[in-house]
N, C-alpha and C positions, 0 to 999 in steps of 0.2 A: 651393849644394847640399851638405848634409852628405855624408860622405865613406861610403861603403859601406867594410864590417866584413867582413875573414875570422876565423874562429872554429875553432878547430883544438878538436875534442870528442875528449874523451878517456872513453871509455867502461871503468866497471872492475870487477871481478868478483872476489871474496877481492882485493883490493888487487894486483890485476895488472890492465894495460893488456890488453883484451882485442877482440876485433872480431866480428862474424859477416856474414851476408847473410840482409836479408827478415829479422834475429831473431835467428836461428836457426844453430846450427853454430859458435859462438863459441869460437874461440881464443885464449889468453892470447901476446901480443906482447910484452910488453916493462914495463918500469918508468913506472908514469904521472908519478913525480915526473921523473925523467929528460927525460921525453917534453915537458912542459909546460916546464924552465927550457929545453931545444929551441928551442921552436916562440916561448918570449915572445923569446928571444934574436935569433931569425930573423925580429921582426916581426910576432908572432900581434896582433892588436889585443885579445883577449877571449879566454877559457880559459873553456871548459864541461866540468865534469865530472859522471858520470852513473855512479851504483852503479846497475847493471840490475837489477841482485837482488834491491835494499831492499824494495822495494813489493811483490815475490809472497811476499818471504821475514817480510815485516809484522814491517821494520825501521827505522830510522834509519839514513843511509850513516854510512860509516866516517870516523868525522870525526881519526882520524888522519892517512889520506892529507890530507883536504882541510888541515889545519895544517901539512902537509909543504910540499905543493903550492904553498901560499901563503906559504909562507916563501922561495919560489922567484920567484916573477913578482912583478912591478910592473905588471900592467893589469889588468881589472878582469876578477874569476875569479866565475864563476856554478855554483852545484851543486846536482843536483838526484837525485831516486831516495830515495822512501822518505819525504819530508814532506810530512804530513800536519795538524801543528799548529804553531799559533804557537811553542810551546818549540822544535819542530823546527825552524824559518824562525832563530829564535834562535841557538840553538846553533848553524847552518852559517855565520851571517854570523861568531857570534862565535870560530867557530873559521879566520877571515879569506876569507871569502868575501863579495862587494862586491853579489850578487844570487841570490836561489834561485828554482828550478824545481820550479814545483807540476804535477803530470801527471796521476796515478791518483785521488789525495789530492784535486784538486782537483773529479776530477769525481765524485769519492762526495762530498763537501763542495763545493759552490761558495763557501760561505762563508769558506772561507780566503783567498780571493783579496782579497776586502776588509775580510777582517781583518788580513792581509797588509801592505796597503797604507795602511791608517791606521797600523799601527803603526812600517812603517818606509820609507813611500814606496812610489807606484805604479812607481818608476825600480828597484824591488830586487825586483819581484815578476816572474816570467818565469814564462810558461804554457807549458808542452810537451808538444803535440795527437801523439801516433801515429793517424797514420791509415790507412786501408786503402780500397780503391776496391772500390764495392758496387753493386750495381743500384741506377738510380734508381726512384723510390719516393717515395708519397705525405710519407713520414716520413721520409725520405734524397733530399729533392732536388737534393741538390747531385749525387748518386751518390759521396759517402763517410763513411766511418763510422770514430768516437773507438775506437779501442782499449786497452785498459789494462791492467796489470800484464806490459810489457814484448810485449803482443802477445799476451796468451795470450786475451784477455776483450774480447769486441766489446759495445759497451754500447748497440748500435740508437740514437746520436745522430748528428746530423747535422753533419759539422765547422763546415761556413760556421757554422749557426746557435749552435754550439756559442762559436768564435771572438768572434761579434757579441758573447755574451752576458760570454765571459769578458771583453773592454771595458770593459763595461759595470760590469763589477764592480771596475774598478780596476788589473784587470793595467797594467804599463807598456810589455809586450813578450809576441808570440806566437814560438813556434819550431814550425815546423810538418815534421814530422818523416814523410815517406810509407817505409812500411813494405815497400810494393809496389817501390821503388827504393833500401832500405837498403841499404847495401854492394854494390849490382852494380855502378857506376862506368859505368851506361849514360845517366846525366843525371837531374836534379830532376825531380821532378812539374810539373812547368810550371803544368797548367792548373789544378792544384789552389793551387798557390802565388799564382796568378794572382786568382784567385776571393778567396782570402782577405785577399789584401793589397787589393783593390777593394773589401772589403766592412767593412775596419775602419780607421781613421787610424792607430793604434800599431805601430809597426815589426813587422816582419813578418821571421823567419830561417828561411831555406830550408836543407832537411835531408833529407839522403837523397839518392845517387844520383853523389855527384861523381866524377869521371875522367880528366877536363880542364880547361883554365883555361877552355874552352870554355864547358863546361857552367857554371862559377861566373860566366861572364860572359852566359850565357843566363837566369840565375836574378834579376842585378841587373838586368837589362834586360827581357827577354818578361815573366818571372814578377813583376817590380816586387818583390822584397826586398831592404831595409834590407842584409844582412848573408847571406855565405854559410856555412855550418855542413861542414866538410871533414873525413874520418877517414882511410879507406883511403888515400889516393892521398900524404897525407905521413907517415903510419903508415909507410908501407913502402917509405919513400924516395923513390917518382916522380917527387915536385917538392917544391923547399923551398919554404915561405911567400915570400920573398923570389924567386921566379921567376914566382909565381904572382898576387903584387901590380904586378913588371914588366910582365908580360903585361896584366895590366887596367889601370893608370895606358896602356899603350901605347895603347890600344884606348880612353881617353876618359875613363872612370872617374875619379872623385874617390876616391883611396884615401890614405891616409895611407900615407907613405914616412919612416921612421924610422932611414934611415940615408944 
């Protein structure tokens, strides 16, 4: 069994480490480069970073942090916020980033995702769904809906279908991000991470909601994800990566232990 992935996201706003809840209310925390040689130190398996901004502000992230960033870790750093084009997927890898996150970008263009992926691998392209839980509905069966540019913009698609399709086009990896459980550290979407990891073969990262090792261990297990996606709860010290990998190796888990 391949070993399930914690992912320490680093969310960043003007080049500060920043957090909110549901979105919304974000505060700047701290230094992301700081934050990242942290967490690869204490055992992150994979480093996500995400300029929240890029995409409403119809930019490119700050590909400074991310050369900082990545002059810091040896594991494999993923960044996303704001690419929209192949120069863009370009310039993030080649400003040392090993996989980028297509969100907004991807679903005003589907076709980036397999253009994406002929150009540098279906393994470096990662798709990140924000979604939000909606009445179901002839055209939202699942009962939930793709939102974009950080939350601001509900675009009436329906994630499962949304998911299958991005597959289909090459992605190598979904992150599936519930907006409804951002930062309250009250647990994952379960049932929506559940629906989408059954409904596509490519890894699946659960996002949104963690608290406890509990919840990270409810999300490899009930919800069937590849990899769990953490902010709040080592953001702001509650538990090192390294208490949090004890805990699930305890509990059965195939985790990689790196020290």
């Amino acid at each position: 069994m391949l070993s399930k992935r914690i992912i320490p996201c680093l969310d960043v706003r003007n080049g500060k480490l920043t957090k909110g809840i549901k979105f919304e209310g974000n505060v700047d925390i701290g230094d992301p480069v700081a934050s990242a040689k942290r967490y690869y130190e204490d055992g992150a398996d994979e480093i996500v970073f995400y300029d929240i901004t890029a995409s409403h502000e119809g930019r490119a992230p700050f590909l400074d942090v991310v050369e900082r960033v990545a002059a810091q870790i040896f594991i494999p750093f993923c960044v996303g916020g704001g690419i929209n084009t192949l120069d863009d997927m370009r310039a993030a890898l080649n400003a040392g980033a090993e996989k980028i996150s297509v969100n907004s970008g991807a679903v005003k263009n589907p076709d980036i995702i397999s253009q994406g992926a002929t150009a540098f691998g279906s393994q470096a392209v990662v798709v990140g769904m924000d979604v939000r839980k909606t009445p179901v509905s002839a055209k939202m069966p699942s009962g939930y809906e793709i939102v974009i540019h950080g939350g601001r913009k509900g675009m009436d698609m329906d994630a499962v279908a949304w998911a299958v399709r991005c597959q289909e086009l090459g992605a190598g990896e979904l992150c599936v991000n519930s907006i409804d459980a951002d930062g309250t550290k009250d647990g994952y979407e379960l049932h929506l991470t559940r629906m989408i990891s059954d409904a596509v073969r490519i890894p699946v990262i659960a996002s949104g909601g963690a608290g406890t090792p509990e919840h990270m261990y409810d999300a490899l297990t009930q919800g069937g994800a590849s990899a769990a996606l953490i902010a709040s709860i080592v953001h702001y010290g509650e538990y090192t990566i390294r208490e949090l990998k004890e805990y699930l190796h305890g509990r059965g888990l195939p985790i990689r232990m790196s020290w």
